[in-house]
C-alpha positions in Angstrom: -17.3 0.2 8.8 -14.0 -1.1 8.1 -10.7 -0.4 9.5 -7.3 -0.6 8.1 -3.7 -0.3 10.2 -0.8 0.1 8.1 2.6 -1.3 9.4 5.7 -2.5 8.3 7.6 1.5 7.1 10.7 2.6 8.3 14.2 3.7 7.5 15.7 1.8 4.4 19.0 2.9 2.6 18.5 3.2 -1.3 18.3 0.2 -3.2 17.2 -1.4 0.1 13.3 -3.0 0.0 10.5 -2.8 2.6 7.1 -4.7 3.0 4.3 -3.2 4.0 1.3 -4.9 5.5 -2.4 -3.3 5.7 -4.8 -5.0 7.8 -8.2 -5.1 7.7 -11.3 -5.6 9.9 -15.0 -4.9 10.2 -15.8 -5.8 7.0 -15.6 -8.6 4.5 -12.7 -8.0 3.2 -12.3 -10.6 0.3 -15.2 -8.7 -1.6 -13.1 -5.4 -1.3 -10.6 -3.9 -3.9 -7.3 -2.7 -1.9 -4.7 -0.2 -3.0 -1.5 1.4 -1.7 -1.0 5.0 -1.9 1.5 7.4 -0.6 1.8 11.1 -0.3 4.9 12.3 -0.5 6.6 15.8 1.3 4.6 18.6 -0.6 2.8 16.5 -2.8 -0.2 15.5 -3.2 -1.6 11.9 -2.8 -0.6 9.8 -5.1 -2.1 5.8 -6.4 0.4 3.6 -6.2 -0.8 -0.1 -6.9 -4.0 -2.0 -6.9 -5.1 -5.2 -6.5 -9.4 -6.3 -7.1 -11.0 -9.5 -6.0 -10.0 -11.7 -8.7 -7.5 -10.8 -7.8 -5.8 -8.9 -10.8 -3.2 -6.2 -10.2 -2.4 -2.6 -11.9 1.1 -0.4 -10.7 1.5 3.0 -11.5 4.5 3.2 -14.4 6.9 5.1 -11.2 6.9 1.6 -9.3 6.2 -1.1 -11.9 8.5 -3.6 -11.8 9.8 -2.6 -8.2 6.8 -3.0 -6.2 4.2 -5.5 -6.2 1.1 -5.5 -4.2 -0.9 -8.8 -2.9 -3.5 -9.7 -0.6 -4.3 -12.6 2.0 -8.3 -13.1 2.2 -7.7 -15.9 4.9 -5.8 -13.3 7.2 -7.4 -10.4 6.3 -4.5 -8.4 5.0 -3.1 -6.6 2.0 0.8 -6.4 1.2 3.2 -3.9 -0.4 6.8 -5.4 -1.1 8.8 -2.8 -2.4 12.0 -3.3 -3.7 15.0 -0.9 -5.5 13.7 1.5 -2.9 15.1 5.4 -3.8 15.0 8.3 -2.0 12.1 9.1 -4.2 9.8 6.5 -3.0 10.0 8.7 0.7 6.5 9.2 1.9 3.8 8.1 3.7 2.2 4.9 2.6 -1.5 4.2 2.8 -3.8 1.6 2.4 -7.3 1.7 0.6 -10.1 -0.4 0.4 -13.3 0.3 -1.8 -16.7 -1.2 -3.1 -18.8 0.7 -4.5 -19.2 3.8 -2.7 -17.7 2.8 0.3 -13.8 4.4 0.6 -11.8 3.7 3.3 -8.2 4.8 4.7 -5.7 3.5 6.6 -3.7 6.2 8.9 -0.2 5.8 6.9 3.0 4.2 7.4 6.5 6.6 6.9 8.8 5.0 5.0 12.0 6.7 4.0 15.0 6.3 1.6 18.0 7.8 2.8 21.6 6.7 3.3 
């Protein structure tokens, strides 16, 4: 069973950036695929970026070139730096991990763009 606590969101002006961090335990977590989410007010959930165990990385066209997603296998972590923040990146950020069948969730992070 693996666990996953997001940290890092808060209150960011537009334009500003933010890094999120995810970390991981219970599991191995350099043979799982990670991947930042967010949901934001009245929508539904939505992919954001991902990153495999190459690793290789895809990003959603809505935060290309803004965000970029990494990961740490020595610490156990995954990483969301987010940058040119607007108010339409306000939601709740979470982190994913999957192999196979296996699908976990972090509990979120709020982050919001407002001035």
């Amino acid at each position: 069973q693996v666990q996953l606590v997001e940290s890092g969101g808060g209150l960011v002006q537009p334009g500003g950036s933010l890094k999120l961090s995810c970390a991981a335990s219970g599991g191995i977590f350099s043979r799982y695929n990670m991947a930042w989410y967010r949901q934001g007010p009245g929508e539904q959930r939505e992919l954001g970026a991902i990153i495999n165990t190459v690793p290789s990385t895809y990003y959603v066209d809505s935060v290309k070139g803004r965000f970029t997603i990494s990961r740490d296998n020595a610490e156990n972590a995954a990483y969301l730096q987010m940058n040119g923040l607007q108010p339409d990146d306000t939601a709740i950020y979470y982190c994913h991990s999957f192999l196979g069948r296996e699908k976990y969730w972090g509990q979120g992070t709020q982050v919001t763009v407002s001035s």
